[in-house]
C-alpha positions in Angstrom: 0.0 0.0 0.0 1.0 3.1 -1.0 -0.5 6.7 0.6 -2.6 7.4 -2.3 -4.1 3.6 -1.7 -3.7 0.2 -2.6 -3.0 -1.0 -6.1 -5.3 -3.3 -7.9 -2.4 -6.2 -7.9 -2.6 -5.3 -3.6 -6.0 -5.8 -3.5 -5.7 -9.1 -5.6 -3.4 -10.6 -3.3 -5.2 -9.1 -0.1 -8.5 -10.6 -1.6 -7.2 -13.6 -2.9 -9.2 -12.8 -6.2 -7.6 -12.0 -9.5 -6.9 -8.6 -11.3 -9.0 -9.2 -14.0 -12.2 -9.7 -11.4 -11.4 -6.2 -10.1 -10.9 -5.2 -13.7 -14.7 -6.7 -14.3 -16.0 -5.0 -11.0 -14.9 -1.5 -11.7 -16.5 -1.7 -15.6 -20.0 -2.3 -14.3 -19.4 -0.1 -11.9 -20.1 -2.8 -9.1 -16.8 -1.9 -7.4 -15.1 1.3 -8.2 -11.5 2.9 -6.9 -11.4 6.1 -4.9 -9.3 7.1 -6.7 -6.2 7.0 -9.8 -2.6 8.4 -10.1 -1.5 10.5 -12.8 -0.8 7.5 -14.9 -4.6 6.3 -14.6 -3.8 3.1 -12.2 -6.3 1.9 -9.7 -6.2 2.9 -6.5 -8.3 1.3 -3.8 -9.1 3.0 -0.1 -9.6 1.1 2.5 -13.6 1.6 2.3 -13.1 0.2 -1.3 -11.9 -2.5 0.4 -14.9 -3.0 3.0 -17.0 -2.7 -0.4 -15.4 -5.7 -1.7 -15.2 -7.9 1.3 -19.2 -7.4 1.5 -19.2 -8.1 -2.5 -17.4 -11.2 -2.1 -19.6 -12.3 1.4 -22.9 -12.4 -1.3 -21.2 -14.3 -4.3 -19.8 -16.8 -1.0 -24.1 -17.4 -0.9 -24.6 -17.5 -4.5 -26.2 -14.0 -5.3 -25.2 -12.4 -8.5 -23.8 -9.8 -9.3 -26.9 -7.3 -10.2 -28.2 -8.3 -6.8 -25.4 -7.7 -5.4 -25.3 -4.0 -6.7 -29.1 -3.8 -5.3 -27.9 -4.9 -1.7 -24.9 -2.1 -1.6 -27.0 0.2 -3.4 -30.8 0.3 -1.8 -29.2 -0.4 2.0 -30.0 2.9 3.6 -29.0 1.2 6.8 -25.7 1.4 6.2 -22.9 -0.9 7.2 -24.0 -1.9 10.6 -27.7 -2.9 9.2 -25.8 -4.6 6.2 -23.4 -6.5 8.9 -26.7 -7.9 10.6 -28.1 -8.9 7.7 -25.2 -10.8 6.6 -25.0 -12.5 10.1 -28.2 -13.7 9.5 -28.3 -15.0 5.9 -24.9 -16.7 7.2 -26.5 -18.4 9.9 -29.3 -19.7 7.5 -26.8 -21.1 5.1 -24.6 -22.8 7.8 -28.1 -24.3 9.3 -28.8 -25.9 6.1 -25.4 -27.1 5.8 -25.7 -28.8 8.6 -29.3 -30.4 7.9 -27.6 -31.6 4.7 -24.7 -33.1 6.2 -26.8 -34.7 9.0 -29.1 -36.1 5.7 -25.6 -37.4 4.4 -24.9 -39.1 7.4 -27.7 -41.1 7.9 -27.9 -42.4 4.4 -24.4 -43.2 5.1 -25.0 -45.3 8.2 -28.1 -46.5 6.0 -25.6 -48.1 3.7 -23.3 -49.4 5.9 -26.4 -51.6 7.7 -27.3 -52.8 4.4 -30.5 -51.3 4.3 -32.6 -52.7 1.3 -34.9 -49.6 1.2 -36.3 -47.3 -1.2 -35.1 -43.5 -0.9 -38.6 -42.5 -0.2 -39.1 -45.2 2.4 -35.6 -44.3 4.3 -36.6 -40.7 4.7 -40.0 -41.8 6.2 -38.5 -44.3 8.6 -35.0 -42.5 9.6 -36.7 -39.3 9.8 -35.5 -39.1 13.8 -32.1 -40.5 15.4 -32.6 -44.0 15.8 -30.7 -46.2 18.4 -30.5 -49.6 16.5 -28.1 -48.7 14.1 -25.7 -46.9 16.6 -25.8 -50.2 17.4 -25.5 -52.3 14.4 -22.2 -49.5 14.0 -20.6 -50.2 17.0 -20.3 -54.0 16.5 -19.2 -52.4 13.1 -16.5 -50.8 14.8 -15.4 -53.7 17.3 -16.3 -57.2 15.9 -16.1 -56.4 12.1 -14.0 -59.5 11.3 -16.6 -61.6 13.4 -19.2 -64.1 12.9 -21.7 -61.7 15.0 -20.9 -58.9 12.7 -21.8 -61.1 9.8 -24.7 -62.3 10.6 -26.0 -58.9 11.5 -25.1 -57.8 7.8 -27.1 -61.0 6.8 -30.1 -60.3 8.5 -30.3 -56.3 8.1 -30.3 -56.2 4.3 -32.8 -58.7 3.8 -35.0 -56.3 5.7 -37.8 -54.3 4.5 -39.4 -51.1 5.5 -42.0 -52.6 8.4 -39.2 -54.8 9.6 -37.1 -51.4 10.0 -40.0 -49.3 11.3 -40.7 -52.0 13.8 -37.1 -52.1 15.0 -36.9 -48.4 15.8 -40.3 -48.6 17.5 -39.3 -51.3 19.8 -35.8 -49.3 20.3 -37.5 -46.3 20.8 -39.7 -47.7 23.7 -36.3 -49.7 25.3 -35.0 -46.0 25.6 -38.2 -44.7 27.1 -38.3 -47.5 29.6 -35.4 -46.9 30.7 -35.6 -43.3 30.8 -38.9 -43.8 33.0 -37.3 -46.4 35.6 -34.3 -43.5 36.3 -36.6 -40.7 36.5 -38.8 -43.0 38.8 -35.7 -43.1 41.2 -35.2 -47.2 40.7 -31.6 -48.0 41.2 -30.2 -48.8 38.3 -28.6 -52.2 40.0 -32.2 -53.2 40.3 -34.2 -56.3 39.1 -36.5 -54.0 37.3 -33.1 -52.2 35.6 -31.8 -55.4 35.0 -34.9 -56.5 33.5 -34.4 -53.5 30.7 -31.3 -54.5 30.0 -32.1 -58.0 29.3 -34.8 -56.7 27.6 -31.9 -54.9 25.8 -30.0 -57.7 25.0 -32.8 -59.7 23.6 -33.5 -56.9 21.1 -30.0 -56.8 19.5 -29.9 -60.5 19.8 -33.2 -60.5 17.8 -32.8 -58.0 15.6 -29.2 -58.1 14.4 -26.4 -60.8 16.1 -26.0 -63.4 18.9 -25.1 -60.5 22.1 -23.8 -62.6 25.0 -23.8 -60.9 28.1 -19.8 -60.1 27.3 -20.4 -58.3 24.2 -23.1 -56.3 25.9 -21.2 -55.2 28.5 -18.4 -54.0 25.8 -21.2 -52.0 24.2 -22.5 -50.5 28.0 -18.9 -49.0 28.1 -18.8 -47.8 24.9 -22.4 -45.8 26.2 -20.3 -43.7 28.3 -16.7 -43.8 26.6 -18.2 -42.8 23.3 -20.0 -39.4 22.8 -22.2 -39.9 20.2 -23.9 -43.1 22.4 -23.7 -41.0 25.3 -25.5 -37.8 23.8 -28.3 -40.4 22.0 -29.4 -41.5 25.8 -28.6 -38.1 27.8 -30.2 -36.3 25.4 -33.8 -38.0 26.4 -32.5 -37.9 30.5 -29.4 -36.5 31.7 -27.4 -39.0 33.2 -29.3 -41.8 31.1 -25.9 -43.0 29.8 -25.0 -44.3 33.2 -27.8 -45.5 34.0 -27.8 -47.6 31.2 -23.9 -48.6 32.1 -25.0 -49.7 34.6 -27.7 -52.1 34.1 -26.4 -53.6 31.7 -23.7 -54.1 34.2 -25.0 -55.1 36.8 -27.5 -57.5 34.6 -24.2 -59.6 33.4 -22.5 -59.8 36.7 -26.2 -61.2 37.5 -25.2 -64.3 34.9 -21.7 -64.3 35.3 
């Protein structure tokens, strides 16, 4: 920068854009220097500069570049306003972002499971977080190489769309149960506890591989190790995670 301002190949570098952008900018009259030296080069202030930085925050969310002009022109609100606004449209775009790569994620986990499912049917079904396939990942994760893991693969692509919808419902009332039995005050080494976590144990042995009290107990500390499991149950109870630890615990010690 020099004191009559910064040169167009400054502001290229500064803006990580390239001279002939500027170039375009200042013939529609989008993005104009202060001023020019004798010769007739460029020169950018620093509130050409702020100009730009707001010109390159809309194309960042796809508006063009007439709309663009509109925004910078018709804002009698000035900066501050245009700064809010900004923040706001930002905050939009990062939420859908973020619904998109949640959508992503699930049709990953989908696939993974082997789900045998039409598009339609796996947005109507997996429309919430469901608990099964956490589980069907984990033993992903830990016993991929096994015969469990296997047979869970087996069984999970052969099913259809009420097979699925009946899995999350019966996964969705475990959690409940469980949920009910802490808020209810009932110790968590107790038969009724217990009872849920057999209950538990059942369900994955029924719906996806052989879990002997061993492998249950792996997944009970991978509950609170882990923070996805932990934030599935502790987002329906705090403390849920725990509770669950430790019924399924105190359950296997039960059959040791």
């Amino acid at each position: 920068m020099t004191n009559d301002g910064y040169s167009v190949g400054d502001v290229a570098d500064l803006a990580h854009v390239s001279v002939r952008t500027l170039h375009h900018y200042d013939e529609i009259g989008l993005l104009r220097p202060t001023g020019r030296t004798a010769a007739g080069h460029r020169r950018y202030s620093a509130t050409d500069l702020q100009r730009l930085r707001e010109i390159l925050f809309y194309r960042e969310l796809d508006f063009g570049l007439g709309e663009i002009a509109s925004l910078l022109t018709d804002s009698a609100d000035g900066i501050d306003e245009r700064l809010r606004s900004q923040h706001r449209m930002l905050r939009e775009r990062i939420q859908r972002h973020q619904q998109l790569l949640v959508a992503i994620e699930k049709e990953m986990e989908a696939r993974d499971m082997g789900i045998s499912l039409t598009p339609e049917e796996q947005f109507e079904v997996f429309g919430t977080d469901q608990v099964g396939g956490e589980w069907a990942d984990e033993a992903d994760e830990r016993w991929g190489d096994t015969d469990a893991y296997q047979e869970s693969q087996r069984r999970t692509a052969a099913y259809t769309k009420d097979d699925w919808a009946a899995l999350k419902a019966e996964s969705d009332a475990g959690l409940r149960n469980y949920a009910d039995a802490m808020r209810g005050g009932t110790p968590a080494t107790s038969p009724v506890a217990m009872a849920l976590a057999e209950v538990n144990r059942q369900f994955i042995t029924r719906w996806f591989y052989d879990c002997g009290y061993d492998v249950q107990r792996g997944l009970a500390e991978m509950y609170i190790a882990d923070e996805r499991f932990r934030k599935t149950y502790d987002d329906v109870e705090p403390g849920l995670a725990q509770y669950v630890h430790d019924a399924i615990v105190a359950n296997a010690d039960a059959h040791s």
